[in-house]
PDB file of N, CA, C and O in Angstrom, chain B, residues numbered from 101:
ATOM      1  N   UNK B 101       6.579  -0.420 -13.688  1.00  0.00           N
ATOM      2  CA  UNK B 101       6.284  -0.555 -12.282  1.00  0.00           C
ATOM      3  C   UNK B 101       7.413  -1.205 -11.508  1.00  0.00           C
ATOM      4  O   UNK B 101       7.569  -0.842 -10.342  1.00  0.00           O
ATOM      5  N   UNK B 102       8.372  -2.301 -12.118  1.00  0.00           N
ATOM      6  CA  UNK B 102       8.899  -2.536 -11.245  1.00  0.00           C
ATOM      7  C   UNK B 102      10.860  -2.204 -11.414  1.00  0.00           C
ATOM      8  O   UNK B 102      11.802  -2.986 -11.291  1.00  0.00           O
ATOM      9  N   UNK B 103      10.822  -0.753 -11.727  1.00  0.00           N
ATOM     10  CA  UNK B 103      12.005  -0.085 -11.806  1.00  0.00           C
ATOM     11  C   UNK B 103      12.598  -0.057 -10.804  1.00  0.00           C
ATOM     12  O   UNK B 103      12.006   0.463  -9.858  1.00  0.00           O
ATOM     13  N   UNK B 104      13.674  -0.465 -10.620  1.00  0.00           N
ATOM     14  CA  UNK B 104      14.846  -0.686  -9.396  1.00  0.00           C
ATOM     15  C   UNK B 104      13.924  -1.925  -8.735  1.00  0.00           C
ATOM     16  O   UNK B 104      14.237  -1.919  -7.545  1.00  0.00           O
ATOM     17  N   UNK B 105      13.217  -2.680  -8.891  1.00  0.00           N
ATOM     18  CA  UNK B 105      13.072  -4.013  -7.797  1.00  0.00           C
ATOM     19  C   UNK B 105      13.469  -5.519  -8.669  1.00  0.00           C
ATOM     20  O   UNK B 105      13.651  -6.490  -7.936  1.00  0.00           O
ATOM     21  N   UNK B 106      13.579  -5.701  -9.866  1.00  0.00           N
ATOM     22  CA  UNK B 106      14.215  -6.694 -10.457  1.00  0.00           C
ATOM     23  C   UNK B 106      15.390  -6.519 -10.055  1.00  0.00           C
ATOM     24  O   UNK B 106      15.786  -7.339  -9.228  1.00  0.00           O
ATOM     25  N   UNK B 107      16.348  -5.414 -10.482  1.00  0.00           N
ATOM     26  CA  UNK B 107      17.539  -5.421 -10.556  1.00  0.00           C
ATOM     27  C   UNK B 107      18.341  -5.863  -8.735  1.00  0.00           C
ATOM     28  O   UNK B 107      19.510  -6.177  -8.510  1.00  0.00           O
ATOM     29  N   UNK B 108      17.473  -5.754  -7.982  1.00  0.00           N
ATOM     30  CA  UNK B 108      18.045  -5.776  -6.714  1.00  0.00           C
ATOM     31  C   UNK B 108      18.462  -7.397  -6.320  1.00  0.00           C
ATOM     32  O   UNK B 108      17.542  -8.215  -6.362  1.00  0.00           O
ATOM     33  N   UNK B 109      19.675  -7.819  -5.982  1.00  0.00           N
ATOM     34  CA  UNK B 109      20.338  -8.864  -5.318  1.00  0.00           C
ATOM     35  C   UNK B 109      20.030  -9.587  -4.342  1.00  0.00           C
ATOM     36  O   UNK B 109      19.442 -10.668  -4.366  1.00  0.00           O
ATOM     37  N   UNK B 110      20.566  -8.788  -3.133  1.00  0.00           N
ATOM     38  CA  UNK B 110      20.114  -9.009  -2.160  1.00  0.00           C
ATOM     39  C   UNK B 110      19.098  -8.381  -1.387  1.00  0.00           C
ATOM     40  O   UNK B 110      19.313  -7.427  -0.639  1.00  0.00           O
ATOM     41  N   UNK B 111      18.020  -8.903  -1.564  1.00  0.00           N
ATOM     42  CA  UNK B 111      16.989  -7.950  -0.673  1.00  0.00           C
ATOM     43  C   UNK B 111      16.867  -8.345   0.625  1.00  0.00           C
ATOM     44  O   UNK B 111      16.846  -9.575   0.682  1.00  0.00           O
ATOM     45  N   UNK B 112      16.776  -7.813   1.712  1.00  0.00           N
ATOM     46  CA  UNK B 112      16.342  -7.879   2.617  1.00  0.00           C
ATOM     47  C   UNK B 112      15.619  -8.859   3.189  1.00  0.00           C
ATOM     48  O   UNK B 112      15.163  -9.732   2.450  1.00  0.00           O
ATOM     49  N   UNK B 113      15.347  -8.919   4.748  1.00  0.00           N
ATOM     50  CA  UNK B 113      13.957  -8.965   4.835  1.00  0.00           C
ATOM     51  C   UNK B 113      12.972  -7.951   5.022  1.00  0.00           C
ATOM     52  O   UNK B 113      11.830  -8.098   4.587  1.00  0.00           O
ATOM     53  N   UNK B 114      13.268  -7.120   5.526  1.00  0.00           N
ATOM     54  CA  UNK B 114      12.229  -5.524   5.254  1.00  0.00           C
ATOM     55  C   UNK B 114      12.120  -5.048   3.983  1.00  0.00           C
ATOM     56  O   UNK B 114      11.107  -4.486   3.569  1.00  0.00           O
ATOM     57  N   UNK B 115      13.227  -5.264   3.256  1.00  0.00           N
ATOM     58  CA  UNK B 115      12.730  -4.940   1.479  1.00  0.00           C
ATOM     59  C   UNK B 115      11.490  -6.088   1.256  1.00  0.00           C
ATOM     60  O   UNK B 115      10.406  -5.610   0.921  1.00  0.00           O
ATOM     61  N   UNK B 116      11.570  -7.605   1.421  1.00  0.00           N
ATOM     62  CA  UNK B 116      10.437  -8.669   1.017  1.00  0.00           C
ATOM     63  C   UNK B 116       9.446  -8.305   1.980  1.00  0.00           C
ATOM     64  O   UNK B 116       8.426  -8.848   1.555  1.00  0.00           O
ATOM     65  N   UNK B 117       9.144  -7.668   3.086  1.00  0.00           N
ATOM     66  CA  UNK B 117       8.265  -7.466   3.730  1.00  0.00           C
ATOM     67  C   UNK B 117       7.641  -5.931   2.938  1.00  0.00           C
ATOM     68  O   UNK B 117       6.456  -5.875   2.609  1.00  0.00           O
ATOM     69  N   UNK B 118       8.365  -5.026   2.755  1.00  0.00           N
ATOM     70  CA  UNK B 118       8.213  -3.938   1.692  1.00  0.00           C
ATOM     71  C   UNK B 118       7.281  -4.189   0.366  1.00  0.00           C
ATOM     72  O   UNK B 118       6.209  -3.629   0.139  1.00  0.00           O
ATOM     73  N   UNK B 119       8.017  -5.277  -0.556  1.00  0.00           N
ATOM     74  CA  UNK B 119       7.282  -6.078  -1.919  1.00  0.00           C
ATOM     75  C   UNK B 119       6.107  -6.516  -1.654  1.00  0.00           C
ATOM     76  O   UNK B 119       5.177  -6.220  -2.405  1.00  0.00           O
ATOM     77  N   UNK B 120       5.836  -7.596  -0.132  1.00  0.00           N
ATOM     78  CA  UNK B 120       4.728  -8.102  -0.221  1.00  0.00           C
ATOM     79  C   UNK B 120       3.593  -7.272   0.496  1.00  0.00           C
ATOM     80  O   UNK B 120       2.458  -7.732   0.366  1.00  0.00           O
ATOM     81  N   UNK B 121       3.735  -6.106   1.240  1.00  0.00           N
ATOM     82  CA  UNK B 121       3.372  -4.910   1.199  1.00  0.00           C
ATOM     83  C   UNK B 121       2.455  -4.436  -0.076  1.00  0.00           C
ATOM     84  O   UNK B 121       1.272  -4.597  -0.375  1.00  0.00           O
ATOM     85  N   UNK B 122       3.458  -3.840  -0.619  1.00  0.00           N
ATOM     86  CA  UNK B 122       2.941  -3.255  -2.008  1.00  0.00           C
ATOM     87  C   UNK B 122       1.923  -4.226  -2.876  1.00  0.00           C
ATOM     88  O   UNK B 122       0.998  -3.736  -3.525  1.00  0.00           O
ATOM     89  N   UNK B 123       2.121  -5.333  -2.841  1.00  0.00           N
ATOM     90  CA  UNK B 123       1.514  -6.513  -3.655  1.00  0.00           C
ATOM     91  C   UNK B 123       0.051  -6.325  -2.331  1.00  0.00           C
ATOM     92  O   UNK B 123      -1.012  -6.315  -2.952  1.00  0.00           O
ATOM     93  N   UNK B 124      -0.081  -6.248  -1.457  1.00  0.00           N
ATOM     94  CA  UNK B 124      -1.330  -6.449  -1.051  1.00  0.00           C
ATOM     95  C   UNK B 124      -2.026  -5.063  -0.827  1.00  0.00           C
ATOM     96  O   UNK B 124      -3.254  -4.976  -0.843  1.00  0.00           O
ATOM     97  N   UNK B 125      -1.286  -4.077  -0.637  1.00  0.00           N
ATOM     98  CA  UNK B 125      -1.502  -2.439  -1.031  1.00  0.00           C
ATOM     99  C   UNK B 125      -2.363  -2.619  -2.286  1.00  0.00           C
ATOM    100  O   UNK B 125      -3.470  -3.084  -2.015  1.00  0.00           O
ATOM    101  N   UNK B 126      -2.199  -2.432  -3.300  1.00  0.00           N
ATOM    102  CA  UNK B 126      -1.840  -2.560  -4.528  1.00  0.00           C
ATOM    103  C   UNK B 126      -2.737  -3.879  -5.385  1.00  0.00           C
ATOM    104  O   UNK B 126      -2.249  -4.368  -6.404  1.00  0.00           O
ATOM    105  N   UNK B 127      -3.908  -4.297  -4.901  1.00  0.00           N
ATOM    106  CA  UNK B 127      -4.464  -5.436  -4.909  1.00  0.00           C
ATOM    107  C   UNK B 127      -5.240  -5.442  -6.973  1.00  0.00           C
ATOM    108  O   UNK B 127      -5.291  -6.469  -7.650  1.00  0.00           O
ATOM    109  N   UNK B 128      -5.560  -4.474  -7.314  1.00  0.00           N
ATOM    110  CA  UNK B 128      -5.736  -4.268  -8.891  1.00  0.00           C
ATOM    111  C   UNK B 128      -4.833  -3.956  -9.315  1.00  0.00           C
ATOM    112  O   UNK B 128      -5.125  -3.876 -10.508  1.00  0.00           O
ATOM    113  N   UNK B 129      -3.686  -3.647  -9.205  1.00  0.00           N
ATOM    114  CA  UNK B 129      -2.203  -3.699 -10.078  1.00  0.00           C
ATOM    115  C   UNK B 129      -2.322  -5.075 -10.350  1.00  0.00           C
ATOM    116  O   UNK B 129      -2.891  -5.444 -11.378  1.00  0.00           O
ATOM    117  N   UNK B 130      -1.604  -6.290  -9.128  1.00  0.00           N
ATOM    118  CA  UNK B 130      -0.813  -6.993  -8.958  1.00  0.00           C
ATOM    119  C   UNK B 130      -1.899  -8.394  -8.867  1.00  0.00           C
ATOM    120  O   UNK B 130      -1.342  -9.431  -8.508  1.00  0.00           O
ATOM    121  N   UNK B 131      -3.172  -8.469  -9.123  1.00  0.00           N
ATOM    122  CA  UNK B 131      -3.908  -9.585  -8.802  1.00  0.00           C
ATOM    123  C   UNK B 131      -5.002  -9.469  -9.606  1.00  0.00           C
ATOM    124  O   UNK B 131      -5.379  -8.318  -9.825  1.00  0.00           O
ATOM    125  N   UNK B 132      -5.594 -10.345 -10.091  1.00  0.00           N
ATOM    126  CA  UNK B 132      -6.493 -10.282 -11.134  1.00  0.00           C
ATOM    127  C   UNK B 132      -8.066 -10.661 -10.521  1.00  0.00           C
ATOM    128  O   UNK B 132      -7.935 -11.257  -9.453  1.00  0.00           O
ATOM    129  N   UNK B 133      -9.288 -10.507 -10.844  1.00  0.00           N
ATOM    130  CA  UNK B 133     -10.512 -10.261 -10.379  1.00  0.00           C
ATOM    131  C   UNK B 133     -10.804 -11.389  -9.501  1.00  0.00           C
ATOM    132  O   UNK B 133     -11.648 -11.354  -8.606  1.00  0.00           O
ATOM    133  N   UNK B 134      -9.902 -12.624  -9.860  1.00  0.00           N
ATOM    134  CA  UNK B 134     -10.480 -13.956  -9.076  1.00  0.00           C
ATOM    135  C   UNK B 134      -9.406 -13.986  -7.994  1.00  0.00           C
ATOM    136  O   UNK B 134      -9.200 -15.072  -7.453  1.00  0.00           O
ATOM    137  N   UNK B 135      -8.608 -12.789  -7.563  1.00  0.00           N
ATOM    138  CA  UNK B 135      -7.792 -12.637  -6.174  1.00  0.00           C
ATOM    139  C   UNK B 135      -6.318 -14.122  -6.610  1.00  0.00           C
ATOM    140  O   UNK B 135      -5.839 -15.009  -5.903  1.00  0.00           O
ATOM    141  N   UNK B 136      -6.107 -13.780  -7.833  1.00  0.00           N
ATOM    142  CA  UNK B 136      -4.546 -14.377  -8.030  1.00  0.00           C
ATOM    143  C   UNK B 136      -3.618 -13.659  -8.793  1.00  0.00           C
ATOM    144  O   UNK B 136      -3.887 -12.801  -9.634  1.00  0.00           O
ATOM    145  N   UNK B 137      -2.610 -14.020  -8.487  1.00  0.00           N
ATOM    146  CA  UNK B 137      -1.242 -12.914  -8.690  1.00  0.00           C
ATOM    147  C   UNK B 137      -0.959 -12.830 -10.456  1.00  0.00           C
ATOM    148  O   UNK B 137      -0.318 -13.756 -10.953  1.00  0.00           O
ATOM    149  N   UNK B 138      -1.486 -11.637 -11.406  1.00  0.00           N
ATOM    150  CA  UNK B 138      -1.295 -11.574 -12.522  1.00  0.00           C
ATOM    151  C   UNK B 138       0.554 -11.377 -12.616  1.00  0.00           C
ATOM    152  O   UNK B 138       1.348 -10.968 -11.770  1.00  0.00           O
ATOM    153  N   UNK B 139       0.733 -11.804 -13.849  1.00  0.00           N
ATOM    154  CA  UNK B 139       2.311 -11.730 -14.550  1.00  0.00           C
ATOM    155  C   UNK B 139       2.941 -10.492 -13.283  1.00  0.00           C
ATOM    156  O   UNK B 139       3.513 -10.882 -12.265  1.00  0.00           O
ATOM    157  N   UNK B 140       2.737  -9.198 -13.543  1.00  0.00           N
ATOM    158  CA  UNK B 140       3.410  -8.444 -12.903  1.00  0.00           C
ATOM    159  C   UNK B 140       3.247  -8.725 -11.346  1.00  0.00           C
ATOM    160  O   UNK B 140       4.300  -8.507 -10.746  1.00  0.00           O
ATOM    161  N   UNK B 141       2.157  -9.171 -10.499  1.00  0.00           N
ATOM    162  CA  UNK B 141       2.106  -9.548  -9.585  1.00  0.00           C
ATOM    163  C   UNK B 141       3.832 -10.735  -8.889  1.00  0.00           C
ATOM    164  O   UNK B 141       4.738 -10.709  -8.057  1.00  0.00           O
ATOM    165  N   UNK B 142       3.200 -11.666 -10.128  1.00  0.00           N
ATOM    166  CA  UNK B 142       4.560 -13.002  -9.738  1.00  0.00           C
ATOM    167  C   UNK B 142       5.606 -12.583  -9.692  1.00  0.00           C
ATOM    168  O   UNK B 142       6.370 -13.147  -8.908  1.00  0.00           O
ATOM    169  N   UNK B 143       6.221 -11.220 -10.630  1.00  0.00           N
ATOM    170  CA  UNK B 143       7.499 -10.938 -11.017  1.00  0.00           C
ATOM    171  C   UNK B 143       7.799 -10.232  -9.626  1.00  0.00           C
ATOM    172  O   UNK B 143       8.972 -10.300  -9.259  1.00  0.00           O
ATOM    173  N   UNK B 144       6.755  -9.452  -8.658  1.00  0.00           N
ATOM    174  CA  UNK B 144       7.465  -9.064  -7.437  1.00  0.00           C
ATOM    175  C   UNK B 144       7.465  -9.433  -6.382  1.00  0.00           C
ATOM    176  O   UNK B 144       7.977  -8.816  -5.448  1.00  0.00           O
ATOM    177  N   UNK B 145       6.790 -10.713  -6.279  1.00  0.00           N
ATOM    178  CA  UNK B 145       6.763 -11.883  -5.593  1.00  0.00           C
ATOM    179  C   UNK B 145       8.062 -12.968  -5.641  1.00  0.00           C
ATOM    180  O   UNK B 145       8.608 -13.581  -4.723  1.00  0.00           O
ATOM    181  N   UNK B 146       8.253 -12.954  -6.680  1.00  0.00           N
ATOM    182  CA  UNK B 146       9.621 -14.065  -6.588  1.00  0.00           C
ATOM    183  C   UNK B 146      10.807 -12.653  -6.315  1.00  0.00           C
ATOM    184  O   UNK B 146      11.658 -13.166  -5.589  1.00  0.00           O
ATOM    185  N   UNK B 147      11.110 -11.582  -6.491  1.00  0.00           N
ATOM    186  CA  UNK B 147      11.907 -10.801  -6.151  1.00  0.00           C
ATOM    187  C   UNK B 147      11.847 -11.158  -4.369  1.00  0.00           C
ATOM    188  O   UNK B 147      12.609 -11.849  -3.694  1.00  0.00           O
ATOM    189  N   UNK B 148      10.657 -10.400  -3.986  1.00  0.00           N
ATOM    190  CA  UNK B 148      10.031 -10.809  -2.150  1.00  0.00           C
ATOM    191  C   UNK B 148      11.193 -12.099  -1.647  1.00  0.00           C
ATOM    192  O   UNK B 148      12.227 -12.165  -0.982  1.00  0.00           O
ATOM    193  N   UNK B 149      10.237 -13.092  -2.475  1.00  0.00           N
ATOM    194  CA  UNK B 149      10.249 -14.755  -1.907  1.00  0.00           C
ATOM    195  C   UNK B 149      12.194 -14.928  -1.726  1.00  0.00           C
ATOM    196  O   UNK B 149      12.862 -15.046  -0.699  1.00  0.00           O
ATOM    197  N   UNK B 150      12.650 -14.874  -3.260  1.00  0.00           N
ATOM    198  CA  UNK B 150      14.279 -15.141  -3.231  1.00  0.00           C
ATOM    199  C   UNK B 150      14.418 -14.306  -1.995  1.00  0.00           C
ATOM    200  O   UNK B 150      14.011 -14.819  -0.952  1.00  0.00           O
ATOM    201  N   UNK B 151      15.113 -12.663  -1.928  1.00  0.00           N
ATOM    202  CA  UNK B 151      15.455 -12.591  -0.778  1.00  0.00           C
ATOM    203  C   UNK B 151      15.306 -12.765   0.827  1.00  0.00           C
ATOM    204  O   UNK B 151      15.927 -12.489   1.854  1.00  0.00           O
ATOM    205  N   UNK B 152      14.297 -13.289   0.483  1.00  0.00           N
ATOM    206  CA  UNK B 152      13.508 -13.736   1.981  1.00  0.00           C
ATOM    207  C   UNK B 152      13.828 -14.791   2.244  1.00  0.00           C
ATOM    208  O   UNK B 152      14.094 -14.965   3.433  1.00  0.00           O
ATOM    209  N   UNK B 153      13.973 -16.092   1.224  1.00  0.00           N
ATOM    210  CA  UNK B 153      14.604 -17.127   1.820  1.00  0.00           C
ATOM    211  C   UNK B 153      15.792 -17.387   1.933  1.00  0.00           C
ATOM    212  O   UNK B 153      16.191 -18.469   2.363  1.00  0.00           O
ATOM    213  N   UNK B 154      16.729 -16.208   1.476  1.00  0.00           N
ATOM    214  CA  UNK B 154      18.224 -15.931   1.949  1.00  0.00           C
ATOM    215  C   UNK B 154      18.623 -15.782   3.170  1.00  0.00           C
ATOM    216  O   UNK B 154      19.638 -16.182   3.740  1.00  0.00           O
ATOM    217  N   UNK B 155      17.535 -15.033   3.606  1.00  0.00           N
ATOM    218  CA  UNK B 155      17.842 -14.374   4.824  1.00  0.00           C
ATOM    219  C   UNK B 155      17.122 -15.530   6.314  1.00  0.00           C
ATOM    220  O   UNK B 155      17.632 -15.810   7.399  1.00  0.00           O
ATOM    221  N   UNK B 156      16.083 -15.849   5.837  1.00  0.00           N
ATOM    222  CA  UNK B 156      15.368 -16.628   6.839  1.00  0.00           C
ATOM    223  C   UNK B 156      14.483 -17.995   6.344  1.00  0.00           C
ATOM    224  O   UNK B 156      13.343 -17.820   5.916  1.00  0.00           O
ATOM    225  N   UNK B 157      15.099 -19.460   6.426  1.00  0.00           N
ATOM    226  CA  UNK B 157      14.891 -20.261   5.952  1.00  0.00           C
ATOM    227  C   UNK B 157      13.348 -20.964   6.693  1.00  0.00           C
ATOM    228  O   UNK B 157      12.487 -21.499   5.995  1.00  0.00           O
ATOM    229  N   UNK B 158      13.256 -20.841   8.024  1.00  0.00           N
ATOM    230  CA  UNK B 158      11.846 -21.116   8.517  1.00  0.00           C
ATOM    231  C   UNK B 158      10.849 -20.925   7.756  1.00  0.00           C
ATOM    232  O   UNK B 158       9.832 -21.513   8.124  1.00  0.00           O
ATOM    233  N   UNK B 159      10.739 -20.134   6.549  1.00  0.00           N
ATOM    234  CA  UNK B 159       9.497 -19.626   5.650  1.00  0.00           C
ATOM    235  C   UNK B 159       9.244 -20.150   4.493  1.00  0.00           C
ATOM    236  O   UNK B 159       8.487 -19.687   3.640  1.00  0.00           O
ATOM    237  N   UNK B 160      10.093 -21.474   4.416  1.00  0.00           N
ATOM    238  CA  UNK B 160      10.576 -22.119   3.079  1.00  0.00           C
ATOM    239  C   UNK B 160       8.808 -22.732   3.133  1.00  0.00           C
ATOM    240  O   UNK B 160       8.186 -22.744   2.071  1.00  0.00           O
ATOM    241  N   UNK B 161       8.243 -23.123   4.197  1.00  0.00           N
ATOM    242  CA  UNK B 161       6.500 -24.024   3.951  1.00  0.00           C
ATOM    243  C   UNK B 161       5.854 -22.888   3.599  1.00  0.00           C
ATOM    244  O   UNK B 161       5.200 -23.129   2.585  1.00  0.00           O
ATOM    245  N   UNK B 162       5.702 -21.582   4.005  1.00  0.00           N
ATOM    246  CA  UNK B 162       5.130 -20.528   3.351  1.00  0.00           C
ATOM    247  C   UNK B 162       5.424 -20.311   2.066  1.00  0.00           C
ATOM    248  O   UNK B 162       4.693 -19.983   1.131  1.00  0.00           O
ATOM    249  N   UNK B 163       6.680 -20.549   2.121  1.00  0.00           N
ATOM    250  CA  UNK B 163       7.027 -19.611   0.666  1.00  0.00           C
ATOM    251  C   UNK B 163       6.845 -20.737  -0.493  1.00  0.00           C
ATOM    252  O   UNK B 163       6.662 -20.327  -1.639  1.00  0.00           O
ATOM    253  N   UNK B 164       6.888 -22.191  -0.240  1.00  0.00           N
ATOM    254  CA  UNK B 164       6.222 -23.104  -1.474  1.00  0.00           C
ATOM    255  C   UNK B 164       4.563 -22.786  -0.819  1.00  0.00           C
ATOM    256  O   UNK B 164       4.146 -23.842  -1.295  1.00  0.00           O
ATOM    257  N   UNK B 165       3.896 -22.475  -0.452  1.00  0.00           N
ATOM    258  CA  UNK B 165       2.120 -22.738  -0.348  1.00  0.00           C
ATOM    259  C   UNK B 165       2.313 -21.028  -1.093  1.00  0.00           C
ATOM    260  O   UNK B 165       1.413 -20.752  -1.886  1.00  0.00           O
ATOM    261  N   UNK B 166       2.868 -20.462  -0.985  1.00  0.00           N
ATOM    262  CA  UNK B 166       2.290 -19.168  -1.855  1.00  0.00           C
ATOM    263  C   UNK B 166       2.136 -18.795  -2.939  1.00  0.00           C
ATOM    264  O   UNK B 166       1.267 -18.118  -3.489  1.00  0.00           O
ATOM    265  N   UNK B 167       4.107 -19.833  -3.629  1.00  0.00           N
ATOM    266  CA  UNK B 167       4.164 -19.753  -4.985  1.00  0.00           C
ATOM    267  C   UNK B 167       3.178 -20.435  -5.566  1.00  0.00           C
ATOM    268  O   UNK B 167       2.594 -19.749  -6.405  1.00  0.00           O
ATOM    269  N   UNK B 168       2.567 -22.029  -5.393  1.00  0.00           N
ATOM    270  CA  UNK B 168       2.111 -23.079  -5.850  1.00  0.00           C
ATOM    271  C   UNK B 168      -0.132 -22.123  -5.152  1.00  0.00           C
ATOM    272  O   UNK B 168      -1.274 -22.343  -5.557  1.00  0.00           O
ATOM    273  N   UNK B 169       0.161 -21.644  -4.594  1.00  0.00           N
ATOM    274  CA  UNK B 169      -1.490 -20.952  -4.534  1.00  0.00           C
ATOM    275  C   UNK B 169      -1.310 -19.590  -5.646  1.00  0.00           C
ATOM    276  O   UNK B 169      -1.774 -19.788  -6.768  1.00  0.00           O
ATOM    277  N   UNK B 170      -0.746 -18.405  -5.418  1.00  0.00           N
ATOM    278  CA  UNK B 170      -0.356 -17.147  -5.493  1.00  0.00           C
ATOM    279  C   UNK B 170      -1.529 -16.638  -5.322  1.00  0.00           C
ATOM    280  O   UNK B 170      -1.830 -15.979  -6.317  1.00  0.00           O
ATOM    281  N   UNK B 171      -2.615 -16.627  -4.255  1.00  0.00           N
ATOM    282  CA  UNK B 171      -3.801 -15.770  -4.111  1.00  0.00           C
ATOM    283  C   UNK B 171      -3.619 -14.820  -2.989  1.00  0.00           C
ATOM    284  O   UNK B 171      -2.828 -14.981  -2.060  1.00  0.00           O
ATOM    285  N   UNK B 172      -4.361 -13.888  -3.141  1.00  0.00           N
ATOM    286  CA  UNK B 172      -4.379 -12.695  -2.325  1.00  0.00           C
ATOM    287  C   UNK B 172      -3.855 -12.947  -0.895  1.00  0.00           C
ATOM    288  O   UNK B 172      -2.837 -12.545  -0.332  1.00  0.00           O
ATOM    289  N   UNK B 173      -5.349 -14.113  -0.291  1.00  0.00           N
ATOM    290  CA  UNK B 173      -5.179 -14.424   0.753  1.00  0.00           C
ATOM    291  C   UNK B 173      -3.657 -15.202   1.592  1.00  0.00           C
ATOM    292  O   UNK B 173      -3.404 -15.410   2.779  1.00  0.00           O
ATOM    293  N   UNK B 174      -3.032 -15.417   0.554  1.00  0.00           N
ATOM    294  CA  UNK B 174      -1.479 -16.246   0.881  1.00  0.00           C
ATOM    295  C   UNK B 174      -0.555 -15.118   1.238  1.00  0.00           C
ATOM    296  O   UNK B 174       0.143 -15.030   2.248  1.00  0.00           O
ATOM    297  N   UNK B 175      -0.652 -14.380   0.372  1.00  0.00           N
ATOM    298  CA  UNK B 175       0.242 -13.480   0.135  1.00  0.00           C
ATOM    299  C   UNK B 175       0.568 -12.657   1.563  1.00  0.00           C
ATOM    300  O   UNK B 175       1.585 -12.334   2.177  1.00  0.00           O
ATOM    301  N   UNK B 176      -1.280 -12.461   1.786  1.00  0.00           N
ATOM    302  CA  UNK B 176      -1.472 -11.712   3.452  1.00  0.00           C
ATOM    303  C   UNK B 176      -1.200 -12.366   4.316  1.00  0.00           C
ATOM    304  O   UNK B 176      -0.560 -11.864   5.240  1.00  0.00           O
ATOM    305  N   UNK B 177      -1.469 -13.349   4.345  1.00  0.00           N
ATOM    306  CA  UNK B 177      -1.162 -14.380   5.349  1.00  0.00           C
ATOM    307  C   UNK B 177       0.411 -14.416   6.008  1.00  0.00           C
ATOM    308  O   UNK B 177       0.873 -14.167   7.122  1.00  0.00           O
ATOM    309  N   UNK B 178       1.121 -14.978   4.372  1.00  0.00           N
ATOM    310  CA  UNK B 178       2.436 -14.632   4.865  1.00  0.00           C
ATOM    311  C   UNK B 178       3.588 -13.102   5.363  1.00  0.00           C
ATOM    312  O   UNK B 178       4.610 -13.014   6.045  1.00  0.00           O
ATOM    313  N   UNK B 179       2.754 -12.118   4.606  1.00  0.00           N
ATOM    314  CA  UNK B 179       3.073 -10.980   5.459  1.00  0.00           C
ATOM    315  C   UNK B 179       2.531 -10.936   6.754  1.00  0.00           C
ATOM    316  O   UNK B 179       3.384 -10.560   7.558  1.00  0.00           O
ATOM    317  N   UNK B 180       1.510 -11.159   7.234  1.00  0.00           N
ATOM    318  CA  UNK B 180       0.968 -10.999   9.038  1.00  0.00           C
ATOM    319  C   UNK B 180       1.697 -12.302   9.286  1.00  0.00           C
ATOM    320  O   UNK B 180       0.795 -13.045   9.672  1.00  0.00           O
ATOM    321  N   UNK B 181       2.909 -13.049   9.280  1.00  0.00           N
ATOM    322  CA  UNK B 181       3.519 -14.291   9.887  1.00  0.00           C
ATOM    323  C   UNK B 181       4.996 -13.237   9.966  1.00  0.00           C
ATOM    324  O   UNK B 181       5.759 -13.372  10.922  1.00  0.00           O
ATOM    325  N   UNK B 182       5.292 -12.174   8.838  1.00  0.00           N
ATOM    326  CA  UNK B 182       6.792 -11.644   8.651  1.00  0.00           C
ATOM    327  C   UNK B 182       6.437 -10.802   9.863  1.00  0.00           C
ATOM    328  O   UNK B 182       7.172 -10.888  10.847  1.00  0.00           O
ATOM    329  N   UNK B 183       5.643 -10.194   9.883  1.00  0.00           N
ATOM    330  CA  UNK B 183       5.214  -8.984  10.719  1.00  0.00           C
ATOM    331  C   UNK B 183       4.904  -9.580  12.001  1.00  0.00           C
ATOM    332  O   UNK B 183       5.102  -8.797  12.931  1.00  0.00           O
ATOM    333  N   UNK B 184       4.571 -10.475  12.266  1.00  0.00           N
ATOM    334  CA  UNK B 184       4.773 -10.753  13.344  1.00  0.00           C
ATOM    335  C   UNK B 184       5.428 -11.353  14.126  1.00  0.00           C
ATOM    336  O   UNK B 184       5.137 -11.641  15.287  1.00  0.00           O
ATOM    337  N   UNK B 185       6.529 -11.628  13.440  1.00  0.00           N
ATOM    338  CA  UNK B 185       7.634 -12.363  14.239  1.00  0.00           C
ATOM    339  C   UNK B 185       8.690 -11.694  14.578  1.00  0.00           C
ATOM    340  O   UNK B 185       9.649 -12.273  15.087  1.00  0.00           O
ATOM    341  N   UNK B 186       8.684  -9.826  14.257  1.00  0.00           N
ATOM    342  CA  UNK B 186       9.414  -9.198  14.390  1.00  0.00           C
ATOM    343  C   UNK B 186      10.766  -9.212  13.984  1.00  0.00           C
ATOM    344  O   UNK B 186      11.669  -9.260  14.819  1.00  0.00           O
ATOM    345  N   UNK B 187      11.000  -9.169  12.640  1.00  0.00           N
ATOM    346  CA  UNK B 187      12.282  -9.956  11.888  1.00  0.00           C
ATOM    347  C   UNK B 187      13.083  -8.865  11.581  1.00  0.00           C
ATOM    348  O   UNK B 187      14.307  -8.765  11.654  1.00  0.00           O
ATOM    349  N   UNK B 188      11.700  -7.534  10.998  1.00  0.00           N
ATOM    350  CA  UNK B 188      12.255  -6.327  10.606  1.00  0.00           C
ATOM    351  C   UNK B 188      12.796  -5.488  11.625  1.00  0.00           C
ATOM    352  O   UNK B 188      13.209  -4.362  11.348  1.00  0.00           O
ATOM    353  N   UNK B 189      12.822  -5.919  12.704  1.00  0.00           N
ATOM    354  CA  UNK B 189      13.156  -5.076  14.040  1.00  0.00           C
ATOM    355  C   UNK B 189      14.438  -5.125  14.541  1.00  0.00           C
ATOM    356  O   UNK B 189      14.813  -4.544  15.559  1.00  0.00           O
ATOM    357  N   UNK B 190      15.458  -6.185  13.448  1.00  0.00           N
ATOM    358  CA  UNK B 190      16.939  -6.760  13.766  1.00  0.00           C
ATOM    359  C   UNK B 190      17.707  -5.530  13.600  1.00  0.00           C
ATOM    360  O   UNK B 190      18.927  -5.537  13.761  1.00  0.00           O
TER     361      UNK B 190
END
């Protein structure tokens, strides 16, 4: 599942808005019955998180409450905060 998204460097922020996308798309792949991020879940979450805080450091309080929760509801949360601040629109 996650062919070509480990290997990637620098991601974006529309690629981490892309990942955490798919991770909430995707809610029985990537999250387990009690709505927290199974193994493959985390692995495309910290892909997300690193390039995201490359690019835009304001998200550093999101991005520790997501790693240290990893539940569904975080995950969404912090995508409707990317999405709405219009970041992907640069």
């Amino acid at each position: 599942m996650l062919t070509g998204v480990l290997g990637t460097s620098g991601a974006s922020v529309e690629e981490a808005v892309r990942l955490l996308r798919r991770l909430v798309e995707n809610y029985g792949d990537f999250f387990d019955s009690s709505g927290y991020l199974n193994s493959e879940g985390r692995k495309v979450l910290e892909v997300a998180l690193r390039g995201l805080l490359r690019e835009v450091s304001w998200v550093r309080g999101y991005v520790q409450r997501v790693r240290r929760r990893g539940t569904y509801e975080e995950v969404r949360r912090l995508l409707e905060v990317l999405e709405s601040s219009n970041l992907t629109a640069r």
